[in-house]
C-alpha positions in Angstrom: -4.9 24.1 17.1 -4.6 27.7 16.0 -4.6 28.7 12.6 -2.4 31.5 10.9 -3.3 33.4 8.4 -3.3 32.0 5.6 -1.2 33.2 2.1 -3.8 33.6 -0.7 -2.7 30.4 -3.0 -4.8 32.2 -6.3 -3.2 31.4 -9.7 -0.1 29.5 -8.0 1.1 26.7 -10.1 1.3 23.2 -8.8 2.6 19.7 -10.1 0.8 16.8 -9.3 2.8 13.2 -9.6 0.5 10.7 -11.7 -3.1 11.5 -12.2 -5.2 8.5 -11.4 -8.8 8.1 -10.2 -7.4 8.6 -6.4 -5.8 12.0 -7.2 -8.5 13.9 -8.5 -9.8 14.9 -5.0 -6.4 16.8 -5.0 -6.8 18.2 -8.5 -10.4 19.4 -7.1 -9.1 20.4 -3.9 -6.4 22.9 -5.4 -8.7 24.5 -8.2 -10.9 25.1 -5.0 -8.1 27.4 -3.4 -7.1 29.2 -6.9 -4.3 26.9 -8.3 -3.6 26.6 -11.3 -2.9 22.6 -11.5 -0.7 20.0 -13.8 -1.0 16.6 -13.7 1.7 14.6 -15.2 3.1 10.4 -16.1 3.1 8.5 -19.0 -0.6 8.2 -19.5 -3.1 9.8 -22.3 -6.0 9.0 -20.3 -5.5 9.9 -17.0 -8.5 10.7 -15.0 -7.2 13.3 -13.1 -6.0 14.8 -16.4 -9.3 15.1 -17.5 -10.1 17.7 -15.1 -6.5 19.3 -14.5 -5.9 22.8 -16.1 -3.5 20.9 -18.0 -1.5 17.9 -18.5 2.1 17.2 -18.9 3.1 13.2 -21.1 6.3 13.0 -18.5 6.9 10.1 -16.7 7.1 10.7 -12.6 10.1 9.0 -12.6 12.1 11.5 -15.5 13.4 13.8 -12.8 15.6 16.0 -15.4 12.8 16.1 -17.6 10.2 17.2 -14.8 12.6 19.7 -13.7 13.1 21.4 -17.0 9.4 21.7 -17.5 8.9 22.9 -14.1 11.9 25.7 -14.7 10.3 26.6 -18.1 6.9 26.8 -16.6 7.8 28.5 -13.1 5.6 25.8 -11.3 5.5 27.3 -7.5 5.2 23.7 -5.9 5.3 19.9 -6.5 3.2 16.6 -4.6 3.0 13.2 -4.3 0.0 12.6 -2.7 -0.5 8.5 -2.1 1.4 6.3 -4.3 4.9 4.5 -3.6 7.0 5.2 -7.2 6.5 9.0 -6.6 7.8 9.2 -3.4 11.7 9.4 -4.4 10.9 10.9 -7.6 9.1 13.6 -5.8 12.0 14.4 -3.0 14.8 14.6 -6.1 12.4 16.9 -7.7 11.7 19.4 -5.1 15.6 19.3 -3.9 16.6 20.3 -7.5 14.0 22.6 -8.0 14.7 24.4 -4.2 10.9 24.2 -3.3 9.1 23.7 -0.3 9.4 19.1 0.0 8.1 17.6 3.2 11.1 15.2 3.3 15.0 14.8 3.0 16.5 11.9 1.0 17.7 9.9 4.2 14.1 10.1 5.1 12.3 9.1 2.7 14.9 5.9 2.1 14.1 5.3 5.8 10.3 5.0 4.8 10.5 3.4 1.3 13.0 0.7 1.2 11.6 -2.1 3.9 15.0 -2.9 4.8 15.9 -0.3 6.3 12.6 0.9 7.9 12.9 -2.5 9.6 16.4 -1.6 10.6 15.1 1.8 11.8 12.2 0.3 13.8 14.9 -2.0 15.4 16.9 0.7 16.6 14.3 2.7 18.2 12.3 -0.1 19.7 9.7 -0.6 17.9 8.4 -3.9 16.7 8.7 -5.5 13.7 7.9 -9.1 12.1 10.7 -11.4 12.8 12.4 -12.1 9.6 15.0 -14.8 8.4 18.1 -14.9 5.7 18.6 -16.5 2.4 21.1 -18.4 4.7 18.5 -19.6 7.0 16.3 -21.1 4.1 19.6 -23.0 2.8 20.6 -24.2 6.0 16.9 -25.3 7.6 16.5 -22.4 10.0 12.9 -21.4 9.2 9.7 -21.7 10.5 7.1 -21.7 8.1 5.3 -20.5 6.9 6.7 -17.3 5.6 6.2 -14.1 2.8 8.9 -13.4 0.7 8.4 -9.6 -0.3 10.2 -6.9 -2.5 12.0 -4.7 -0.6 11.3 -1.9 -2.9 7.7 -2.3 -4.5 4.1 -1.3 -4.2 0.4 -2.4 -3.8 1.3 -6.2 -3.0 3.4 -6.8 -5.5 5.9 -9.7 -6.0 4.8 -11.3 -2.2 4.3 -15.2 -2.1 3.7 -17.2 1.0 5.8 -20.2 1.1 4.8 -23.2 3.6 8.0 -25.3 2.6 11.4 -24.7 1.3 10.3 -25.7 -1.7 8.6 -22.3 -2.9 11.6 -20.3 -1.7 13.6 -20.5 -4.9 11.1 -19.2 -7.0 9.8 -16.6 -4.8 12.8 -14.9 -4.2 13.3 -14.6 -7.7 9.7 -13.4 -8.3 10.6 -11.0 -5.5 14.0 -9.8 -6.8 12.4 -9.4 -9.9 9.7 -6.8 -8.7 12.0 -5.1 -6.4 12.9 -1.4 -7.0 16.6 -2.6 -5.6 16.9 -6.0 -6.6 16.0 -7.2 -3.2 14.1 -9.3 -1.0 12.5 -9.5 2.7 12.0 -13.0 3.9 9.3 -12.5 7.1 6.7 -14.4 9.6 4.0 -15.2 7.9 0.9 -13.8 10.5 -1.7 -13.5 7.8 -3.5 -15.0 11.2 -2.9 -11.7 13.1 -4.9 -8.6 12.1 -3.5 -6.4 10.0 -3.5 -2.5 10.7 -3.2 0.8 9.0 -2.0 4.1 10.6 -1.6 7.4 8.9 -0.1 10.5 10.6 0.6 14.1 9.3 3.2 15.7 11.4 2.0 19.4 11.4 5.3 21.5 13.2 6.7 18.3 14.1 4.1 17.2 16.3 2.2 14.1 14.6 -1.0 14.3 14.5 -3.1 10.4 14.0 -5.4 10.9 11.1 -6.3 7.4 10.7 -6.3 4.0 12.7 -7.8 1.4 10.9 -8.2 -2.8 10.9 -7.7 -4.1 7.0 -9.3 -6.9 5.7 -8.2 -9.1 3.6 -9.3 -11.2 0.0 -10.0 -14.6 0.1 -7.6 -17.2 -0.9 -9.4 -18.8 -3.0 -10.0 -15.8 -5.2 -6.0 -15.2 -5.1 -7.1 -11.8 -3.0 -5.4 -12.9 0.1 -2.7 -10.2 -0.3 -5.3 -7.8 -1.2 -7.3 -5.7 1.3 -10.6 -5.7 0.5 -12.3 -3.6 3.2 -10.6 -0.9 6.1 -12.8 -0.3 9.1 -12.0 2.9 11.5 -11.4 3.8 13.8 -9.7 0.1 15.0 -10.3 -2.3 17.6 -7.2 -2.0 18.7 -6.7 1.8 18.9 -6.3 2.2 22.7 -4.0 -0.2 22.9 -1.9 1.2 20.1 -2.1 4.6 22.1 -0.8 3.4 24.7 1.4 0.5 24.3 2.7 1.2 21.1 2.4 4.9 19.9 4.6 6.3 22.2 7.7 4.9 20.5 6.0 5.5 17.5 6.1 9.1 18.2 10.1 9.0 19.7 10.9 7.4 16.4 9.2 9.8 14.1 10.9 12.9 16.4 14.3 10.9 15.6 13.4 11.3 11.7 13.4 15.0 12.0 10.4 15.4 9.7 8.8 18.9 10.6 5.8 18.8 8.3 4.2 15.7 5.9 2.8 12.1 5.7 3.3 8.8 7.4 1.9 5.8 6.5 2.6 2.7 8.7 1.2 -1.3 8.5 1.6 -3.9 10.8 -0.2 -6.9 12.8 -1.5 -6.5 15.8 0.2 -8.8 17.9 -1.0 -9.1 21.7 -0.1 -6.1 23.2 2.2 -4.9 20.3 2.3 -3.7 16.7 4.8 -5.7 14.4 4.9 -3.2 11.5 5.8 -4.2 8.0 5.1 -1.5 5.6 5.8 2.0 5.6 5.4 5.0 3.5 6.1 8.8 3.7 3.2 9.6 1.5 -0.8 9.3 2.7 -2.6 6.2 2.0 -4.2 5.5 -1.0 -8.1 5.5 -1.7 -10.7 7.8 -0.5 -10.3 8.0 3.4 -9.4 11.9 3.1 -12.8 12.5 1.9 -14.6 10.9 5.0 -12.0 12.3 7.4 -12.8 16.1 5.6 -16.7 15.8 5.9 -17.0 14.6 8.7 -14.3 16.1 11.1 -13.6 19.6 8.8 -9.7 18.4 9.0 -8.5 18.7 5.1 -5.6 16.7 4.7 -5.5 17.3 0.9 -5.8 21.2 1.6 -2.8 21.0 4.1 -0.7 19.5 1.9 -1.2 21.3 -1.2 -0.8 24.7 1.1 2.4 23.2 2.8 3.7 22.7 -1.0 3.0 26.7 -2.6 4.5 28.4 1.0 6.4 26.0 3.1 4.5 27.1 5.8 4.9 23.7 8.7 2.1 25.5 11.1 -0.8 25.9 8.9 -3.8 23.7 8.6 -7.3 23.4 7.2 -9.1 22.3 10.4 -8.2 20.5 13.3 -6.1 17.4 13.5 -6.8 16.8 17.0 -8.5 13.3 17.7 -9.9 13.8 14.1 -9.6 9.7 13.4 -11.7 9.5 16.0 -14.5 10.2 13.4 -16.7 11.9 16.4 -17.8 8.7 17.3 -18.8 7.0 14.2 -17.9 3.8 12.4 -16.3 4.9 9.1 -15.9 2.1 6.1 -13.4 1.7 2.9 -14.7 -1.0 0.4 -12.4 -1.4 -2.1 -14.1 -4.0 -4.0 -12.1 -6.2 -6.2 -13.0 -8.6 -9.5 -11.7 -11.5 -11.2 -9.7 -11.8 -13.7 -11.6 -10.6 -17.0 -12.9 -7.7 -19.3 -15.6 -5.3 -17.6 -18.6 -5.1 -19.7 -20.8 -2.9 -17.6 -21.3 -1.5 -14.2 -24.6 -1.9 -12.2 -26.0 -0.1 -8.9 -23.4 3.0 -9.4 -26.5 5.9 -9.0 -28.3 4.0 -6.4 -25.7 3.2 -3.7 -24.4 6.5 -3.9 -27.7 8.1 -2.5 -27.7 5.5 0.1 -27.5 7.1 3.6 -24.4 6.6 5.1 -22.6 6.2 2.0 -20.2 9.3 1.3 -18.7 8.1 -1.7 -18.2 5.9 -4.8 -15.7 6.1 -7.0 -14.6 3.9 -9.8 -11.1 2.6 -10.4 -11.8 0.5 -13.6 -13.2 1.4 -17.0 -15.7 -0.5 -19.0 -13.4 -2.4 -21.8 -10.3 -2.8 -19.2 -8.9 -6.5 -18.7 -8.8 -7.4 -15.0 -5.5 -9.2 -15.1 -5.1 -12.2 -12.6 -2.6 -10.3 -10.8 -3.9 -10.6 -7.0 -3.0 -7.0 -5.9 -4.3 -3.6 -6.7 -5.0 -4.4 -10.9 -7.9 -6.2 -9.5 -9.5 -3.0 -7.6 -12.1 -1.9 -9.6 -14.2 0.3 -7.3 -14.1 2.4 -4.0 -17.1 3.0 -1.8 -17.4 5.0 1.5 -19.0 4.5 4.6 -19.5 6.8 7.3 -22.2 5.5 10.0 -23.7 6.1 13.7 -22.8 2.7 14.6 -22.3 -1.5 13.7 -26.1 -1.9 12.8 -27.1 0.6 10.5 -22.9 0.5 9.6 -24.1 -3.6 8.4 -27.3 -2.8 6.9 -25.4 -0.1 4.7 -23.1 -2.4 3.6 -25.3 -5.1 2.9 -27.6 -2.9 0.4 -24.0 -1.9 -1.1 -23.5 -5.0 -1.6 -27.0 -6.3 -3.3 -27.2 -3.2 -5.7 -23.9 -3.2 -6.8 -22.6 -5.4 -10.0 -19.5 -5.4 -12.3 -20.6 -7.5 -15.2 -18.1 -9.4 -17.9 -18.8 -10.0 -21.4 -20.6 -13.4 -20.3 -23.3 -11.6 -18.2 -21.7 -12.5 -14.8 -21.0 -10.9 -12.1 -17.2 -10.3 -11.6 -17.3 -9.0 -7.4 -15.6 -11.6 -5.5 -14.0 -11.2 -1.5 -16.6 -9.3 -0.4 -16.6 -8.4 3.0 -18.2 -11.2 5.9 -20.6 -8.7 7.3 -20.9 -10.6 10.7 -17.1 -8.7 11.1 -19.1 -5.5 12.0 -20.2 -7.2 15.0 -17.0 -6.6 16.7 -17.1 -2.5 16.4 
């Protein structure tokens, strides 16, 4: 891929939506192509306020307030980078504000409400976990097990698995309860099948792959079993995904209509299929851009803020092509996750982050935060990236990650738990 010529960005201003650990890669990113950035939500104590030329107390979801700020303040361009509650926000904001946005409202409903992704998927033949009715539960016409999702929510919230009818009731109201709509998605259960993460950003309307990965999951036993704990690229599975599943893919993204911007997509692999479950017009969230940046050149975070200050659908920052390939290598996410409790002190930080192979760490909880027993995201308190040759010197990396690094309580224990079976790395 050709690049243009690109507008000089210098002294641009540009909103960020929400300003935790994950987005200050963007915030960094920006300042390093002469924009003036904003962060803004409801928190004092934002990370990537921290380091933001400055820092707006306005929830991402106050759309007229945003607005009014962004008229009095002649912001140039707005972004959601990778979480799900700025995703409408973030469409509604650039509509009313007549700046470059990467999607229309009818898209990004498609790609935030499950419902009617599933409904979308079904229409342009492309698979999807078989799902039931509140009917079928009341008249004996499930198989369990099954989950019983929001239809509207974000980072594993409000999902139970049921194995009897019993659980229903109380499910679907948990569900209800954390759904954006007041909804719920009654599915399969195929915790059994491997789950799998793929990321596109459609550059001109082509859509280019700039991640494939297999995501592991938290043990049961430490509630983590919604929660993934580790995402190894590129998958197993990827050939077969190219060429079994990705050309629908492709036919149904076309049918979208989206020119330029981010698709997030998770499903099970199931024999020579994908059953996707989870979509997203946003990236993913955690650290992969950083990985994907040094060790292909493509900058996702680069082409995205540029798309936002011009518009411009051709331009990129390197080359998409066959990037999540990562030339070969094996590349690691290790979101490590604690139990419930208050983190007292952190251990191994300096150490494993001058490890070979490792590209980054990153924190996601501070010393004095409760843990809450929540069994999604809350639990996350660290991210660590690795980017290796291949599966044996992958394992041995992650193996000295994992015997340097503690997260202590105020007891003097250590708080890790789910980490990552290493004999998995045997299969890449």
């Amino acid at each position: 891929m050709k690049n243009i010529e690109k507008v000089d960005l210098k002294g641009k201003k540009l909103l960020i939506l929400a300003g935790a650990a994950v987005h200050c890669k963007i915030v960094e990113a920006a300042k390093s192509l002469g924009v003036y950035t904003i962060v803004t939500d409801y928190s004092s104590d934002s990370p990537a306020k921290k380091i933001a030329d400055e820092a707006w107390m306005l929830n991402i979801v106050d759309v007229k307030a945003i607005v009014e700020r962004c008229k009095a303040e002649n912001v140039d361009g707005v972004l959601n980078f990778c979480i799900d509650p700025a995703q409408r926000p973030y469409q509604d904001i650039c509509e009313k504000l007549s700046i470059p946005c990467y999607c229309t409202k009818k898209q990004v409903i498609t790609m935030t409400d499950k419902k009617a992704f599933k409904e979308y998927c079904i229409a342009h033949s492309v698979d999807v976990i078989p799902g039931y009715s509140e009917e079928d539960i009341i008249h004996n016409k499930v198989e369990y097990p099954v989950v019983i999702k929001p239809a509207i929510s974000r980072g594993s919230r409000g999902q139970t698995i049921c194995y009897s009818r019993e659980k229903t009731a109380s499910a679907l109201a948990f569900a209800k309860k954390e759904s954006n709509n007041g909804q719920a998605i009654i599915e399969k259960y195929m915790g059994e099948n491997q789950d799998i993460s793929i990321s596109y950003l459609v550059i001109n309307g082509i859509p280019y792959i700039t991640k494939i990965g297999d995501r592991y999951l938290g043990r049961m036993e430490d509630c983590l079993d919604k929660q993934c704990i580790s995402t190894i690229s590129p998958s197993r599975y990827t050939e077969m995904y190219l060429t079994k599943v990705e050309p629908r893919v492709k036919r149904m993204i076309a049918s979208l209509g989206i020119k330029f911007g981010p698709i997030f997509l998770q499903g099970f692999v199931d024999g020579e299929t994908v059953r996707f479950y989870d979509p997203g017009i946003r990236f993913p969230g955690g650290d992969f851009d950083l990985l994907l940046r040094d060790n292909t050149g493509f900058d996702t975070m680069k082409t995205l803020i540029y798309y936002a200050l011009t518009g411009h659908m051709k331009q990129c920052f390197g080359n998409p092509v066959n990037a999540y390939t990562l030339n070969s290598h094996i590349g690691i996410q290790l979101t490590l996750s604690a139990c419930p409790g208050v983190v007292e002190k952190y251990e191994g930080f300096r150490e494993i982050a001058k490890l070979p192979n490792v590209v980054s760490v990153s924190k996601r909880i501070k010393v004095g935060e409760q843990i809450p027993a929540s069994g999604d995201v809350q639990q996350r308190v660290a991210e660590v990236l690795v980017l290796a040759p291949d599966k044996m010197s992958a394992k041995a990396t992650v193996k000295n990650i994992y015997t340097k690094l503690k997260v202590f309580d105020n007891n003097g224990e250590n708080m890790l738990v789910s980490l990552l079976d290493l004999d998995v790395l045997d299969m890449y």
